[in-house]
KEVEX-5582 format. One record per residue (C-alpha): residue number from 1; chain; x negated, z negated, y negated; residue in one letter. Coordinates in nm, 3 decimals. Each point is the difference from the previous one (the first is absolute). Layout:
{n->NUM | chain->A | c1->X | c3->Z | c2->Y | res->A}
...
END
This chain:
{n->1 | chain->A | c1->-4.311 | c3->0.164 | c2->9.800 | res->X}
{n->2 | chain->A | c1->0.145 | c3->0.272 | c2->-0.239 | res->X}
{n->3 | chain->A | c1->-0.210 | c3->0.289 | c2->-0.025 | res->X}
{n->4 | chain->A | c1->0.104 | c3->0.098 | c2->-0.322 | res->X}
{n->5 | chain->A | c1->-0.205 | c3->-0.010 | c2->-0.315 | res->X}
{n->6 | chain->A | c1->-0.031 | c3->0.099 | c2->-0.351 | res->X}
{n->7 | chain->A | c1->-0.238 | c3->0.287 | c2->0.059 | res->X}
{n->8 | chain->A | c1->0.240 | c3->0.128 | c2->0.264 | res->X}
{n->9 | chain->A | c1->0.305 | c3->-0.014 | c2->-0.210 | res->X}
{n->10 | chain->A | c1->-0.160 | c3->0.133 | c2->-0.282 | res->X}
{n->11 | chain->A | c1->-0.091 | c3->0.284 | c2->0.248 | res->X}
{n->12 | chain->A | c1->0.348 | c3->0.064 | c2->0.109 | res->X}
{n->13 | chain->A | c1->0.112 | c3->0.014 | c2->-0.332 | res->X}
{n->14 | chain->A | c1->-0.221 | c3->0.261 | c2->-0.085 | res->X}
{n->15 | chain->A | c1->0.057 | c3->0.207 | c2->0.315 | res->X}
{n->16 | chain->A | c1->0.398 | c3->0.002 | c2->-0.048 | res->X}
{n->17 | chain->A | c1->-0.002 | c3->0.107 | c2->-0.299 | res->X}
{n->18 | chain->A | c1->-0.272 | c3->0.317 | c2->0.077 | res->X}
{n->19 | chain->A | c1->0.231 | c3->0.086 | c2->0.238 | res->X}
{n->20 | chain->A | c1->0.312 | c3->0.019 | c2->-0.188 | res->X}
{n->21 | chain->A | c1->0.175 | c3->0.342 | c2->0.049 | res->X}
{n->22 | chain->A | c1->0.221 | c3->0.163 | c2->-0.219 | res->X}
{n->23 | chain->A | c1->0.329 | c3->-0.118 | c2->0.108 | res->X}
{n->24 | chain->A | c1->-0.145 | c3->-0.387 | c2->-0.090 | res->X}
{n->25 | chain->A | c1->-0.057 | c3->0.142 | c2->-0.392 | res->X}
{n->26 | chain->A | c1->0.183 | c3->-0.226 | c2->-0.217 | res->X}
{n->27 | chain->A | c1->0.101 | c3->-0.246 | c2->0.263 | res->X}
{n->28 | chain->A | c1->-0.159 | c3->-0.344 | c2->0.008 | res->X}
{n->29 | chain->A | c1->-0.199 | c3->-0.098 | c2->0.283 | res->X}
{n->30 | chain->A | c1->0.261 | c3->-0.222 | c2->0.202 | res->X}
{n->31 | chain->A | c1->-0.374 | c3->-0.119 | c2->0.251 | res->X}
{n->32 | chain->A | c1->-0.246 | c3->-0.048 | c2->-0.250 | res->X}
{n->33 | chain->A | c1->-0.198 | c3->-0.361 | c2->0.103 | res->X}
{n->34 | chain->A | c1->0.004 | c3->-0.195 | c2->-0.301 | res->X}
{n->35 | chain->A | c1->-0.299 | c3->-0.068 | c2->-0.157 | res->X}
{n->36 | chain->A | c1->-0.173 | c3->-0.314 | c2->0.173 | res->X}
{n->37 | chain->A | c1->-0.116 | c3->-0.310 | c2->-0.196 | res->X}
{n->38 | chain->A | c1->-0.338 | c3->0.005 | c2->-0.067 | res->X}
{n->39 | chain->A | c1->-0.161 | c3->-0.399 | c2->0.070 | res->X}
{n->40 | chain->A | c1->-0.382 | c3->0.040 | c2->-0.108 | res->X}
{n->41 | chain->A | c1->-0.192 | c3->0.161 | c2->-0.263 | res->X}
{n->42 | chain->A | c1->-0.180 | c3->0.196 | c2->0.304 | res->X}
{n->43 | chain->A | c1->0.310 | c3->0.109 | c2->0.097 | res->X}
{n->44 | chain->A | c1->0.101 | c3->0.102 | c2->-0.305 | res->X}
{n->45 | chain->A | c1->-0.327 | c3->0.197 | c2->-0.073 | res->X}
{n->46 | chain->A | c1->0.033 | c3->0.156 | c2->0.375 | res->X}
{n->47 | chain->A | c1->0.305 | c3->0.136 | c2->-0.142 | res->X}
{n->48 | chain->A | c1->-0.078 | c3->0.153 | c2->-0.298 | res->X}
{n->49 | chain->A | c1->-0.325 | c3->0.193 | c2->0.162 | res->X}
{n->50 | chain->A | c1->0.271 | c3->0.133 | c2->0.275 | res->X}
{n->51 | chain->A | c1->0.270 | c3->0.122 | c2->-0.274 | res->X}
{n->52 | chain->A | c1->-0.338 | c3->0.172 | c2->-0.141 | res->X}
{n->53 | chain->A | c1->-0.077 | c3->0.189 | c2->0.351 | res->X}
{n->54 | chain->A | c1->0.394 | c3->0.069 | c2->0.037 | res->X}
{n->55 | chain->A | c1->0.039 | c3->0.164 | c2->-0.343 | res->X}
{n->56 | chain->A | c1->-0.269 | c3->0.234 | c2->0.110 | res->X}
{n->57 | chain->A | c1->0.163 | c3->0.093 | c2->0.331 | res->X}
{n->58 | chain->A | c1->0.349 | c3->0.018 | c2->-0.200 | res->X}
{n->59 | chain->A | c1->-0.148 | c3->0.218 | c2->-0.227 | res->X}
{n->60 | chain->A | c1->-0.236 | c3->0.219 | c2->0.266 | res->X}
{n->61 | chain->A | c1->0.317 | c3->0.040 | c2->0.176 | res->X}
{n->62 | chain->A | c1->0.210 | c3->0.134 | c2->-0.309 | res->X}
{n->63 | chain->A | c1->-0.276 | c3->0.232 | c2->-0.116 | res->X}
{n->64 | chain->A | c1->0.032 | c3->0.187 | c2->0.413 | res->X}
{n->65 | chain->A | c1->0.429 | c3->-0.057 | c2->-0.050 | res->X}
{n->66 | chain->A | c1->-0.078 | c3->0.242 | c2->-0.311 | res->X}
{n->67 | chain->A | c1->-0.261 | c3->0.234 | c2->0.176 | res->X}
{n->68 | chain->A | c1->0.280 | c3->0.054 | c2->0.265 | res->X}
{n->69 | chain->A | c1->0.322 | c3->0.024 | c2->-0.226 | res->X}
{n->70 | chain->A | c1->-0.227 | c3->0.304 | c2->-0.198 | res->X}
{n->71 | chain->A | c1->0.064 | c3->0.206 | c2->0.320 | res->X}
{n->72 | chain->A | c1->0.370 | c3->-0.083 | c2->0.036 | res->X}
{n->73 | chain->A | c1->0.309 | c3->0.229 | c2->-0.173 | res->X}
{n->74 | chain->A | c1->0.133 | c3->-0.294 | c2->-0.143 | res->X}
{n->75 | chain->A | c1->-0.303 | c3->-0.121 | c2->-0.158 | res->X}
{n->76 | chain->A | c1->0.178 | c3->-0.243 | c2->-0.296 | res->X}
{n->77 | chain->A | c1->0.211 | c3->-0.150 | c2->0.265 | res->X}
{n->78 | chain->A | c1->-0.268 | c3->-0.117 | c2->0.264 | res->X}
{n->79 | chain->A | c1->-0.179 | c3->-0.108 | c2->-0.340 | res->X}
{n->80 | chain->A | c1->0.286 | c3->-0.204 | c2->-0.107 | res->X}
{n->81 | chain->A | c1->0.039 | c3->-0.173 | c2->0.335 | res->X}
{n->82 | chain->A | c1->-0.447 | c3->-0.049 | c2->-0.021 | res->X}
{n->83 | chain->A | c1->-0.005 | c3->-0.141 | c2->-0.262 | res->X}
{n->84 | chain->A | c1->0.278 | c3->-0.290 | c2->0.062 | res->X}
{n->85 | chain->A | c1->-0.149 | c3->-0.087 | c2->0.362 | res->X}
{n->86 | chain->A | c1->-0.324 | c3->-0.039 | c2->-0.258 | res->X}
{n->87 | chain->A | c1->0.233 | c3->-0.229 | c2->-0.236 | res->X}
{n->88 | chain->A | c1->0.099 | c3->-0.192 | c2->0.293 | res->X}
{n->89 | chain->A | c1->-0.338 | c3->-0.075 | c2->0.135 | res->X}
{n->90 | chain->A | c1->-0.117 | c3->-0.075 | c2->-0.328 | res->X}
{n->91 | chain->A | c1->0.274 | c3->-0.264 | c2->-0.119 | res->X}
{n->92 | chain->A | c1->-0.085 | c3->-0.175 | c2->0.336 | res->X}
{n->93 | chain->A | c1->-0.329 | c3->-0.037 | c2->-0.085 | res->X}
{n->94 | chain->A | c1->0.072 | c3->-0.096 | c2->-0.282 | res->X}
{n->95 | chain->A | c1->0.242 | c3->-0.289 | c2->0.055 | res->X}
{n->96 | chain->A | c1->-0.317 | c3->-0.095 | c2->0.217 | res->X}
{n->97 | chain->A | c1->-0.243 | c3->-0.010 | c2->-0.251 | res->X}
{n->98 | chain->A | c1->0.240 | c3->-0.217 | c2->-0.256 | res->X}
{n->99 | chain->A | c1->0.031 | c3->-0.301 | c2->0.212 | res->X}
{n->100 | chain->A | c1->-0.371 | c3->0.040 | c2->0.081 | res->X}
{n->101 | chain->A | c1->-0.102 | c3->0.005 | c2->-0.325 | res->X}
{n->102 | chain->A | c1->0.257 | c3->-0.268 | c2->-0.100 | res->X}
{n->103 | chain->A | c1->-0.148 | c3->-0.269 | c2->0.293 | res->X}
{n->104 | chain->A | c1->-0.342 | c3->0.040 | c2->-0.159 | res->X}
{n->105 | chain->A | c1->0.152 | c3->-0.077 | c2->-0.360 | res->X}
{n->106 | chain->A | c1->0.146 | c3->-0.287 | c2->0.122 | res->X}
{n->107 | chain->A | c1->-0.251 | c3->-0.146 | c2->0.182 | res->X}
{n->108 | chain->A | c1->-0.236 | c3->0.030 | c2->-0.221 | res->X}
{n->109 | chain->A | c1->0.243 | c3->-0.197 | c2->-0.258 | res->X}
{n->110 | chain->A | c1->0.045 | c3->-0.249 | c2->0.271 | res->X}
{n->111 | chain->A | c1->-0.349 | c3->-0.038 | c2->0.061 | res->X}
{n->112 | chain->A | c1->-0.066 | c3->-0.108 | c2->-0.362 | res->X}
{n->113 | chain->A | c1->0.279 | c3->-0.210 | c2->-0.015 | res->X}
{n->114 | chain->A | c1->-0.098 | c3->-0.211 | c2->0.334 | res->X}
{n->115 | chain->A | c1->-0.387 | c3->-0.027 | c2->-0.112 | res->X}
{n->116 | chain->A | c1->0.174 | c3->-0.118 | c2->-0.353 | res->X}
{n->117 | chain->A | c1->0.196 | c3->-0.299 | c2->0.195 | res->X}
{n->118 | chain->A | c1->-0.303 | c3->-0.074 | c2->0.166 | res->X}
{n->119 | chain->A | c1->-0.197 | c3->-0.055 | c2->-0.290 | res->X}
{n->120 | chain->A | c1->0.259 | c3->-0.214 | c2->-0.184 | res->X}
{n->121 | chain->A | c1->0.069 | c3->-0.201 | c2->0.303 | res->X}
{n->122 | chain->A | c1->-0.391 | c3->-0.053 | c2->0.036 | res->X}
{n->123 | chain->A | c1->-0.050 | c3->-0.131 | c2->-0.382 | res->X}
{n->124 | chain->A | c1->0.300 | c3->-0.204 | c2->0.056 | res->X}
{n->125 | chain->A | c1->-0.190 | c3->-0.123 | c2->0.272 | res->X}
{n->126 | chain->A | c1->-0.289 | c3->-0.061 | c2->-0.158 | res->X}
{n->127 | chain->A | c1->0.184 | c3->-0.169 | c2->-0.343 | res->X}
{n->128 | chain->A | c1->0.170 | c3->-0.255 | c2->0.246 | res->X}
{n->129 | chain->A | c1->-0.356 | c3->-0.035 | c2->0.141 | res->X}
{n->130 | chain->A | c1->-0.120 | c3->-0.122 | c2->-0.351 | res->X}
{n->131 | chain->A | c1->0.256 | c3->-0.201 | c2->-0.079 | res->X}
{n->132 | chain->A | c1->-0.006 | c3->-0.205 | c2->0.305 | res->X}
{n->133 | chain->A | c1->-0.364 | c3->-0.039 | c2->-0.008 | res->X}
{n->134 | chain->A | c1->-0.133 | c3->-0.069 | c2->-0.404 | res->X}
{n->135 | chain->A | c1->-0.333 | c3->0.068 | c2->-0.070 | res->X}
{n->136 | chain->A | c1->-0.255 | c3->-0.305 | c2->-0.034 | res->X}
{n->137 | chain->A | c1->-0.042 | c3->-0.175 | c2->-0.294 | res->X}
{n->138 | chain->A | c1->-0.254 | c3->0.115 | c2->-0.280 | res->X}
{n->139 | chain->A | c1->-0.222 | c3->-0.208 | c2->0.050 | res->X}
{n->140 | chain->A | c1->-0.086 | c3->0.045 | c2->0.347 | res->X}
{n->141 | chain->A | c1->-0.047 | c3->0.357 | c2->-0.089 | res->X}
{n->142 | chain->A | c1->-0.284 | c3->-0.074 | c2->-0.242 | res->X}
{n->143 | chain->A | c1->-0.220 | c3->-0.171 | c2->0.225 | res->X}
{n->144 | chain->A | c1->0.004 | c3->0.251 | c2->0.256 | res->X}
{n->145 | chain->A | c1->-0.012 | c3->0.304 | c2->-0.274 | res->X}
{n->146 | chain->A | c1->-0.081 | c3->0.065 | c2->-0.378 | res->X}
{n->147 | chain->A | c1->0.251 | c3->-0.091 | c2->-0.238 | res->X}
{n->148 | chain->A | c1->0.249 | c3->0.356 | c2->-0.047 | res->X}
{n->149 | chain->A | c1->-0.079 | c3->0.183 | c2->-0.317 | res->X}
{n->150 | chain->A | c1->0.238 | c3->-0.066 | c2->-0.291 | res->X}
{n->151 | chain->A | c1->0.410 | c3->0.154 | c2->0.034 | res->X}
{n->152 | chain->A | c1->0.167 | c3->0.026 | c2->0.359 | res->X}
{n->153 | chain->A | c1->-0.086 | c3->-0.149 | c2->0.261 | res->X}
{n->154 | chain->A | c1->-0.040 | c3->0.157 | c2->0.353 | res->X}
{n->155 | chain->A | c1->0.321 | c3->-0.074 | c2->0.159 | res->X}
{n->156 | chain->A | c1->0.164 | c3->0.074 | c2->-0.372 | res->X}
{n->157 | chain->A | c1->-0.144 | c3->0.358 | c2->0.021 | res->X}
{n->158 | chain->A | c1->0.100 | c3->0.018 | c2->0.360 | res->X}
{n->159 | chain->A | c1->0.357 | c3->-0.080 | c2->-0.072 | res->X}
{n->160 | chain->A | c1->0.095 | c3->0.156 | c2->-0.290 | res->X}
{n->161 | chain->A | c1->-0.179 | c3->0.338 | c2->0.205 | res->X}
{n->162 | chain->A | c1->0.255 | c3->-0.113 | c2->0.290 | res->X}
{n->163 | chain->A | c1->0.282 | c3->0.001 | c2->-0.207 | res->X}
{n->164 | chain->A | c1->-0.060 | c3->0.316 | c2->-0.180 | res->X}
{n->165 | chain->A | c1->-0.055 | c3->0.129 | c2->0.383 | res->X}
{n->166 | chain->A | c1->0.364 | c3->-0.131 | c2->0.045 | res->X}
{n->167 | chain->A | c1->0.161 | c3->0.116 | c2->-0.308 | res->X}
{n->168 | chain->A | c1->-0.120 | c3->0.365 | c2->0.127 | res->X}
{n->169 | chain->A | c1->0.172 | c3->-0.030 | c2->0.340 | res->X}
{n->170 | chain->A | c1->0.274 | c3->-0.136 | c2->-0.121 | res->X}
{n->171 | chain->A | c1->0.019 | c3->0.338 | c2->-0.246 | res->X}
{n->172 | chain->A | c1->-0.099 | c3->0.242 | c2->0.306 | res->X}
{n->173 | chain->A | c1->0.273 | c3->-0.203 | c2->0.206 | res->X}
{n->174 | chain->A | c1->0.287 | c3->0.084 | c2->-0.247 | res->X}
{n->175 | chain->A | c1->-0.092 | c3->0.370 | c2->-0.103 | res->X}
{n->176 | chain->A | c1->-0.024 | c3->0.046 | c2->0.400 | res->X}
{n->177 | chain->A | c1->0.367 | c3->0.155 | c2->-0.012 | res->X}
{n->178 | chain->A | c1->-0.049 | c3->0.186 | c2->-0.334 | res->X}
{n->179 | chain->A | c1->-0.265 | c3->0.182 | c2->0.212 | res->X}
{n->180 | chain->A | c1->0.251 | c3->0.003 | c2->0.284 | res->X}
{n->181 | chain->A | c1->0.230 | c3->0.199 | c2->-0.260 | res->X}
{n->182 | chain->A | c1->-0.266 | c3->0.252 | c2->-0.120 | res->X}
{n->183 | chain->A | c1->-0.080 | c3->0.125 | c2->0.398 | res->X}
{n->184 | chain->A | c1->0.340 | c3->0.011 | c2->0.036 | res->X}
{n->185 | chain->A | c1->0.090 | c3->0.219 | c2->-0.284 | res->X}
{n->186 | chain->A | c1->-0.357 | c3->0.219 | c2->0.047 | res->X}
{n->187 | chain->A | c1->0.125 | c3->0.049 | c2->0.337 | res->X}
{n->188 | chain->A | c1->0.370 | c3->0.134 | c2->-0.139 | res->X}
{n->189 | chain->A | c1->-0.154 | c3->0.187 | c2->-0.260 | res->X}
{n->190 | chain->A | c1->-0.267 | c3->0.213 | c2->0.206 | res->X}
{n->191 | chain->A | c1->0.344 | c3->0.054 | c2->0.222 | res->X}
{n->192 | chain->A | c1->0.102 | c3->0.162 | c2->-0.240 | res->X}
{n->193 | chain->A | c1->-0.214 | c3->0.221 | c2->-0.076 | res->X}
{n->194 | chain->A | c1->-0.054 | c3->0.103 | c2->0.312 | res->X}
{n->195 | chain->A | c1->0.459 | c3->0.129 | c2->0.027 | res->X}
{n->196 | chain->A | c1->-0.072 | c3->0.138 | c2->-0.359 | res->X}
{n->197 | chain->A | c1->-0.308 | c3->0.201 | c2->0.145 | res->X}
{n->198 | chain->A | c1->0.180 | c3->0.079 | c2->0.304 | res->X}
{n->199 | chain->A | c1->0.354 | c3->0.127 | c2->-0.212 | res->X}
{n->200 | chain->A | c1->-0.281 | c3->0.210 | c2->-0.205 | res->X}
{n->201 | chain->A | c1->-0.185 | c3->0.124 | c2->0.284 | res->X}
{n->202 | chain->A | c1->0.341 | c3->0.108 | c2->0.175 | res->X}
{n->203 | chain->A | c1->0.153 | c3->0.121 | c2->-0.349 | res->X}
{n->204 | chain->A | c1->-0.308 | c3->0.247 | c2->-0.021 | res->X}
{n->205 | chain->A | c1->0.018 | c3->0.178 | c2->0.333 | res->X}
{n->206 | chain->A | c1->0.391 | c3->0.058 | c2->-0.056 | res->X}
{n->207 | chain->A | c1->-0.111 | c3->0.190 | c2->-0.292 | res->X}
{n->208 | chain->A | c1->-0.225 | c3->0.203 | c2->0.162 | res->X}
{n->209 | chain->A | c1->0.177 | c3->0.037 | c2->0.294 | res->X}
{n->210 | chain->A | c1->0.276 | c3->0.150 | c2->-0.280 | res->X}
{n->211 | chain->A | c1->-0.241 | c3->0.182 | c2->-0.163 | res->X}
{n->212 | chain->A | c1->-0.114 | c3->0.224 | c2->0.323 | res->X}
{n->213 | chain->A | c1->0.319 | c3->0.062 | c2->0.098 | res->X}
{n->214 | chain->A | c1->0.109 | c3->0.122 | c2->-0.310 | res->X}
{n->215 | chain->A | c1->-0.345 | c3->0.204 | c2->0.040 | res->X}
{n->216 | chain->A | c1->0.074 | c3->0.154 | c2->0.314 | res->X}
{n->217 | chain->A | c1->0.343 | c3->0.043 | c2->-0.148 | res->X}
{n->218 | chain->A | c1->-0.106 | c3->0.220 | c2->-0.276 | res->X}
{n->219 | chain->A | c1->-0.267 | c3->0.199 | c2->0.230 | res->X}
{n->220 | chain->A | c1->0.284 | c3->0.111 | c2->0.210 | res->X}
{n->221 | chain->A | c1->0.230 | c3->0.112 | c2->-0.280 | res->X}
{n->222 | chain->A | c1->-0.341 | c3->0.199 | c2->-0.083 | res->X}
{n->223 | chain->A | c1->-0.053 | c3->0.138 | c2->0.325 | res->X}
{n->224 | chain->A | c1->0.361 | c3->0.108 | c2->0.051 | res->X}
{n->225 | chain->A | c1->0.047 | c3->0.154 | c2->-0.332 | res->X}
{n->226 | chain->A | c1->-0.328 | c3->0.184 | c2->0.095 | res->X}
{n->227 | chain->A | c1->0.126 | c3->0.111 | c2->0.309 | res->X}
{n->228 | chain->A | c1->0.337 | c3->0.131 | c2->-0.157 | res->X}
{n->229 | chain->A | c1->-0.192 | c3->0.165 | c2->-0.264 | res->X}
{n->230 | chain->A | c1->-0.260 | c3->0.154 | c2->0.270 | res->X}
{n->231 | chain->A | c1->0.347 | c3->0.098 | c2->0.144 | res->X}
{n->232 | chain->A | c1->0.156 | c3->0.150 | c2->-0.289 | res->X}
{n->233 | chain->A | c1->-0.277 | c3->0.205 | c2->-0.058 | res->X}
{n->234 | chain->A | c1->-0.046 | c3->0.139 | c2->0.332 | res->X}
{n->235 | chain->A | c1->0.394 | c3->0.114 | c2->-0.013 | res->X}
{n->236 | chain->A | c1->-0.036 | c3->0.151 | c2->-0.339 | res->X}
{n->237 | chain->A | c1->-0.265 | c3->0.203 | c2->0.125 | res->X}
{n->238 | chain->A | c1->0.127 | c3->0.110 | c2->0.303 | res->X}
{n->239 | chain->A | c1->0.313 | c3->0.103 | c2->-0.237 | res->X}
{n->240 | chain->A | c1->-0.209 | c3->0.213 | c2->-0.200 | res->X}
{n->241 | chain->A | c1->-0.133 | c3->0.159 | c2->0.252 | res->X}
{n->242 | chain->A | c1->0.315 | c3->0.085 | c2->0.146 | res->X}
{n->243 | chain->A | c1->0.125 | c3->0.120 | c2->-0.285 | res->X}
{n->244 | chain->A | c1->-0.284 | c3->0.260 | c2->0.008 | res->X}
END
């Protein structure tokens, strides 16, 4: 028996792409497990609290990359190559959480559709049920009960409720892929969102990552002029005294 599971995949995932070093920036991950099928809604909510607990660790371990890469000379490069073995762990996670996430949709629309079968097969049931077996004459009725108050009678009532019931089914039956649609284009939509956040979040730190270096640019064209001024002086003055 294989002793491989989703957990443990999920887990692998995570820890190869931690441990990416900085010759592996910008190459894709060639032994990456794919993502395993989730087959319950358990599973699938198993899943979801483990991408929780990884994301922490991903981002406990990114916060210590950072402490370290402070004390290094090339602090923007060990940053750069931090913050993609972050990316990487991340967009595993993520691919993770979208097919867990996706299982539950669909079983839940499968769920309502099967319990939406069931019902129509049971008042089909019942219908043929009816038919084959017609209710007594009237007048047997009356001497066992009171004679019905005017309008409908009982089995009247009961059918015209039981095909109202069926009309309904019948609509929840055909809007069943219109609802199929809607998940489907919720689930492309918050997709979305989520690259357009991501191009955003990554637009934003190349501008500040721009913006400090032109910072530290300028404070060492200020602290060399200073220093060739502080020179300057100090020959001028010597000079002078010289001269003297």
């Amino acid at each position: 028996m294989s002793m491989y599971s989703p957990r443990m995949a999920m887990a692998v995932l995570v820890s190869m792409a931690c441990a990416a070093s900085a010759q592996d920036i910008g190459r894709p991950l060639q032994h990456v497990p794919d993502v395993p099928l989730t087959h319950s809604v358990e599973q699938a909510e198993a899943k979801l609290a483990e991408v929780a607990a990884a994301r922490a660790k991903v981002n406990q371990a990114y916060a210590v990359d950072e402490q370290v890469c402070n004390d290094k000379f090339f602090v923007n490069n060990c940053l750069d190559d931090a913050k993609e073995k972050r990316r990487l762990a991340l967009s595993g996670l993520r691919a993770v959480e979208v097919e867990a996430n996706r299982y539950k949709r669909q079983a839940a629309v499968d769920k309502r559709d099967a319990e939406l079968a069931d019902r129509l097969k049971k008042d089909a049931e019942e219908e043929a049920r009816r038919i084959a077996a017609p209710p007594k004459p009237h007048v047997e009725r009356a001497a066992a009960a009171p004679a019905a108050k005017p309008g409908l009678s009982a089995e009247q009532r009961q059918a015209e409720h039981d095909a109202k019931e069926r009309r309904r089914l019948v609509q929840e039956a055909a809007d069943a892929p219109k609802r199929a649609e809607k998940v489907a284009a919720f689930e492309k939509k918050q997709a979305e969102s989520e690259q357009r956040r991501a191009r955003i979040a990554e637009r934003m730190a190349e501008q500040e990552e721009k913006a400090r270096k032109r910072a530290e640019a300028a404070a060492a064209k200020a602290e060399a002029s200073a220093a060739a001024a502080a020179k300057s002086a100090a020959k001028d003055g010597k000079d002078s005294k010289d001269s003297k």
